[in-house]
N, C-alpha and C positions, 0 to 999 in steps of 0.2 A: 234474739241473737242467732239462733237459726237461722233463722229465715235467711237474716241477708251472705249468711254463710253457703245455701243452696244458691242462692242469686248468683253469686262468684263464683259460682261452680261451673254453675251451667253457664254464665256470659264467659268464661275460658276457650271451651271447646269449641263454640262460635267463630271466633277469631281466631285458634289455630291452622284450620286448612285456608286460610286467606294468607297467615304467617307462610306457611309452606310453602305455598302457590309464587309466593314472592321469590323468597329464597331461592325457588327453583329455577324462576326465570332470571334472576342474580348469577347465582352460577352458569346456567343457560349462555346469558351473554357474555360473562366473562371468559366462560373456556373460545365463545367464535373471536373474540378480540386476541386473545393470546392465540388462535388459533389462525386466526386474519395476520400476524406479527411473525408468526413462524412460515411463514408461507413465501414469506419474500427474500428472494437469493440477497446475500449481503454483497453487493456488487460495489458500492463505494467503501466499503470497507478492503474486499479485495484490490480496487484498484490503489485506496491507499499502501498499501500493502504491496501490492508493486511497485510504486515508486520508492519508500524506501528502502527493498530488496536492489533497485536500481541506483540507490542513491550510494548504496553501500558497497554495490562495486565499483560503484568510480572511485570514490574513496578510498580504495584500496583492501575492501573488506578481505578479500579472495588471498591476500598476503598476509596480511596482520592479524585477521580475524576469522583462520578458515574452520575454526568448531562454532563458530553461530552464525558464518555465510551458510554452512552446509543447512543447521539447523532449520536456519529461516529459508531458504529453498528450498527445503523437503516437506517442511510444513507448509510451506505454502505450495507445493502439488496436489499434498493429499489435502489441501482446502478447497483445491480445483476439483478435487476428483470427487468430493463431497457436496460442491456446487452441484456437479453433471447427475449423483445420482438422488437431487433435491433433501440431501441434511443440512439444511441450510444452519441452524442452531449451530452444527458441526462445524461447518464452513467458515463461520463466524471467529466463532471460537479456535479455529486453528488457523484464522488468516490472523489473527490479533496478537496470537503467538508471534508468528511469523514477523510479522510487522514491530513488535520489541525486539526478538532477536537480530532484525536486520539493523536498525535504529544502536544497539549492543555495539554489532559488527563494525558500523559506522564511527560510532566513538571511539571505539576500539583503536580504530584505523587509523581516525586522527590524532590517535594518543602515537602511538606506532612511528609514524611521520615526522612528528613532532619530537619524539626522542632521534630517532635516526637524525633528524636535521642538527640537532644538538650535539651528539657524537662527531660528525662532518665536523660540526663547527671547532668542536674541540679538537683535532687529527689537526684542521688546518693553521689552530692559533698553535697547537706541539710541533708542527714541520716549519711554521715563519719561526716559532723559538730557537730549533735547532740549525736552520740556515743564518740566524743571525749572531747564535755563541759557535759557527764555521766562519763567519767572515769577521769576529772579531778575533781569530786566531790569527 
């Protein structure tokens, strides 16, 4: 029963620096992959991100919506300015901000719209009410 106790003792240490060697080149390649991933400017994420910054002042963001136009404007500088000095991770992540807040601003807007047209409507059916109990005086 010894015996095959020293066996396993000794075939362990064997295969441990093979175990290592692995592991290291596991990590190795992992961190150039995530390291190959971090390297590249989020630029279609930026350009998404401009369009609904764009999308949300037509909409009317800049009226109805002007604390997450501001928001999403300003996040979306300092995503530029994080592009220029390669944080891309940065970049990303504060154009994606941007990009909800402006998408916000936009619903917002059209909520905004949507009630004011509703007011209108209501003003103009209380002025036909009232020109019509004047002319049946």
């Amino acid at each position: 029963m010894e015996l095959t106790i020293m066996k396993n003792r000794t075939a362990k240490p064997s295969s441990t620096p093979l175990r290592g060697i692995k592991l290291a080149a596991l990590a190795l390649g992992s961190s150039l992959v995530l390291a190959g991933c971090a390297g590249n400017p989020p630029t279609e994420q930026y350009a998404v991100t401009q369009s609904a910054v764009n999308s949300a002042v037509s909409a009317g963001g800049t009226e109805f919506a002007a604390v997450e136009m501001k928001a999403a404007q300003d996040k979306l500088k300092q995503a530029e300015i994080a592009m220029h000095d390669k944080k891309y991770d940065e970049a990303k992540r504060l154009a994606e901000q941007a990009e909800w807040d402006a998408r916000v601003a936009e619903r917002k807007a059209q909520a905004g719209k949507a009630q004011k047209a509703v007011q209108d409507a209501r003003q103009g059916v209380e002025e036909l009410r009232e020109e019509g109990m004047r002319a049946a005086e």
